[in-house]
N, C-alpha and C positions, 0 to 999 in steps of 0.2 A: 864643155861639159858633155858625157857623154851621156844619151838617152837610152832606154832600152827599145828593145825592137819591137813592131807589132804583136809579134807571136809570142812576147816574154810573158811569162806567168805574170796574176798581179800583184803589185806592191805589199808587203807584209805587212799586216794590221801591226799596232804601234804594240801589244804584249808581247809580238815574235820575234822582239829585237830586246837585247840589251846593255843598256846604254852605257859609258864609259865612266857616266858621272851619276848624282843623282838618281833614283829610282823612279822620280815623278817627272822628270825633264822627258820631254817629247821630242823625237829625230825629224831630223828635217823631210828627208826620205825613206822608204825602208822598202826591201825588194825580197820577197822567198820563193825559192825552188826548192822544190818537196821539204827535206827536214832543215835547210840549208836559208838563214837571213842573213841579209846586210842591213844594216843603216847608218844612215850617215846625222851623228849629232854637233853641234855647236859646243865650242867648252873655250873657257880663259887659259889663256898660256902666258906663265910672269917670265919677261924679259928684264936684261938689266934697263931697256928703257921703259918698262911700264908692264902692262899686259894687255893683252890683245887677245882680238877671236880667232878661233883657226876651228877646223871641222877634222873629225877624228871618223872613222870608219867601223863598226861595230860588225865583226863577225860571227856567227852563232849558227852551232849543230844544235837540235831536238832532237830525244831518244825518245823511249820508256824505257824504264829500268826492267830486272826481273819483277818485279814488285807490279810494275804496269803504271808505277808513279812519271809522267814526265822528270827531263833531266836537260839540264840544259850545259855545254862548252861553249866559252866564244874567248875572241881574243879581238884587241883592242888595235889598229891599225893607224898612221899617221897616210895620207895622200902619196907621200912619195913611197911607202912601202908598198901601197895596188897594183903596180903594174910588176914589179919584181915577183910579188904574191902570186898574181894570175902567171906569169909567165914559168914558176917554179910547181905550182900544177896541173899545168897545161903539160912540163914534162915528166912529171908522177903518172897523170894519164895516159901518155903514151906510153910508155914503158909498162903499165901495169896490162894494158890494148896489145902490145906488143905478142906477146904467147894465141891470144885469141886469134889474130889475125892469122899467125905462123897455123893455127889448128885447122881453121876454116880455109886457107891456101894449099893442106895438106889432103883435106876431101875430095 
């Protein structure tokens, strides 16, 4: 399991997440940086031998609209799609890094 680091922001109170199931079901963990949650909830998954628990990962932007209304995006993650996730914008970041760097090496 990984932990966050000392210097992580903290865990995002349980209304900054939202959940994949239920409204009132509460995440096991939940982590925000600036407009940015994860949490991680419990949910049933039917197998042909039965159903079982598996843990689903809850990603979530916070806006305000023009309006000034909060707004909320999130999308719904299984474990094995986390690390393809992080790894797919880790290289969105660098590439979008990429022109900055090229500007600040041109000074």
């Amino acid at each position: 399991m990984v932990h966050p680091s000392p210097s992580a922001q903290r865990p995002a109170a349980t209304q900054d997440a939202t959940p994949p199931a239920a409204a009132s079901q509460k995440p096991d963990v939940a982590y925000r940086y600036g407009s940015v949650s994860a949490a991680v909830f419990p949910t049933e998954v039917k197998t042909k031998d039965g159903t079982r628990q598996a843990l689903q990962v809850s990603l979530r932007r916070s806006y305000k609209d023009s309006e000034g209304a909060w707004q909320h995006k999130s999308i719904t993650l299984w474990q094995d799609d986390l690390l393809p996730a992080a790894l797919a914008l880790q290289k969105c970041y660098e590439f979008l890094a990429e022109p900055a760097a090229k500007d600040d090496a041109a000074d």
